[in-house]
C-alpha positions as CSV (number, residue, x, y, z in Angstrom):
1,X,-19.2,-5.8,-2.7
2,X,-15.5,-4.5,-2.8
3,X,-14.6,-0.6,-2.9
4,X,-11.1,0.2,-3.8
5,X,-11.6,3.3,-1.8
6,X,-12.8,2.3,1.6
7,X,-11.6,-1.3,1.2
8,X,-8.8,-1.9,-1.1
9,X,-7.3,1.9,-0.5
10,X,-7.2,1.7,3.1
11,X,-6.1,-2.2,3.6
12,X,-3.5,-1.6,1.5
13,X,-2.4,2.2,1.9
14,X,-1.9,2.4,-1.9
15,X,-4.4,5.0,-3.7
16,X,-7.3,4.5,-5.7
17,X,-5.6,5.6,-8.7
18,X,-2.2,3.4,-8.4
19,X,-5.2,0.5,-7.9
20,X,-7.1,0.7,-10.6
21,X,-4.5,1.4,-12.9
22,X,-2.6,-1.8,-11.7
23,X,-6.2,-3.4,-12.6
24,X,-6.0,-1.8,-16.0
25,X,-2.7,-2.7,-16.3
26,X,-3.2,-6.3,-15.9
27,X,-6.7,-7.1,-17.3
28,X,-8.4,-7.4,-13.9
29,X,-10.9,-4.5,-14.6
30,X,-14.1,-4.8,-16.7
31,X,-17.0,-2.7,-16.8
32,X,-21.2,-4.1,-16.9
33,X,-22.3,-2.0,-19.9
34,X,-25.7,-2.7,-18.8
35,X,-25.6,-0.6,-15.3
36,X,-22.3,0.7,-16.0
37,X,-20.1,-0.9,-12.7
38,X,-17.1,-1.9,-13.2
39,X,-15.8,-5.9,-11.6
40,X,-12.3,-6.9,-10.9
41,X,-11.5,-10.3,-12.3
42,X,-8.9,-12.2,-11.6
43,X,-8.1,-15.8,-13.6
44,X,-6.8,-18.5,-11.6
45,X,-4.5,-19.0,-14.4
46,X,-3.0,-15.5,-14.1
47,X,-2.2,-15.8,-10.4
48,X,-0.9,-19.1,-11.3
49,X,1.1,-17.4,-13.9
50,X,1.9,-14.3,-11.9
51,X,3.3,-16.8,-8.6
52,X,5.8,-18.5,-11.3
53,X,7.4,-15.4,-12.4
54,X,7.2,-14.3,-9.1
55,X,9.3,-17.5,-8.1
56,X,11.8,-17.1,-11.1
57,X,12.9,-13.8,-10.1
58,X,14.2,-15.1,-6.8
59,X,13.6,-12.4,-4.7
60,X,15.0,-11.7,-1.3
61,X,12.5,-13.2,1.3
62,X,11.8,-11.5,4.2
63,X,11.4,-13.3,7.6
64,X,8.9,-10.9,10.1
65,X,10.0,-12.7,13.2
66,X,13.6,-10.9,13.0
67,X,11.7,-7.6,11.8
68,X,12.1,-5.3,15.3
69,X,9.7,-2.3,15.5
70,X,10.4,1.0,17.4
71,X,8.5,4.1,17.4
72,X,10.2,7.1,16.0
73,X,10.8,9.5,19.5
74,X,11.3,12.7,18.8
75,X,12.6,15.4,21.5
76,X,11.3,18.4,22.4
77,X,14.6,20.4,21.2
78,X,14.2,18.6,17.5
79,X,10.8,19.0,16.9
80,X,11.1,22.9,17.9
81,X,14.0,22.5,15.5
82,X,11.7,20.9,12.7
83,X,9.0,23.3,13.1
84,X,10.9,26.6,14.2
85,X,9.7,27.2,17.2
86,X,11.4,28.7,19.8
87,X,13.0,26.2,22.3
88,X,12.1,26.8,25.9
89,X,14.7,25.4,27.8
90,X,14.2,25.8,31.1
91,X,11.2,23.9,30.8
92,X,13.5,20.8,29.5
């Protein structure tokens, strides 16, 4: 069993209310009348539908080996700064 919340939510950092609208959006949600869950189904004709559009719109493709990552570093004098603290600087 899938849970947009603990599965979905957190794999994907979107929220649980951006999900299951997109759901709603696009037919993927139905709900079990009979014990009230709700099921996300998905057509293999719509993703095959959804992958041409996709590949009409020639979108920009992004190649992760050139992607470089870096930490954001932040100095003790700017992050005093950001949170106005005093700056002690004879401990710098």
């Amino acid at each position: 069993m899938l849970s947009i919340t603990s599965d979905l939510s957190l794999r994907t950092s979107l929220t649980p209310d951006d999900i299951i609208s997109c759901l709603q959006l696009n037919g993927m949600l139905s709900m079990n009348e009979d014990d009230r869950t709700y099921h996300i189904s998905v057509s293999e004709k719509a993703l095959h539908e959804h992958a041409q559009k996709f590949a009409q719109k020639d979108y920009l493709q992004i190649m992760p080996e050139k992607l470089t990552w870096t930490p954001f570093v932040l100095s003790k004098e700017r992050l005093a700064n950001l949170t106005g603290d005093p700056v002690d600087v004879q401990a710098m």
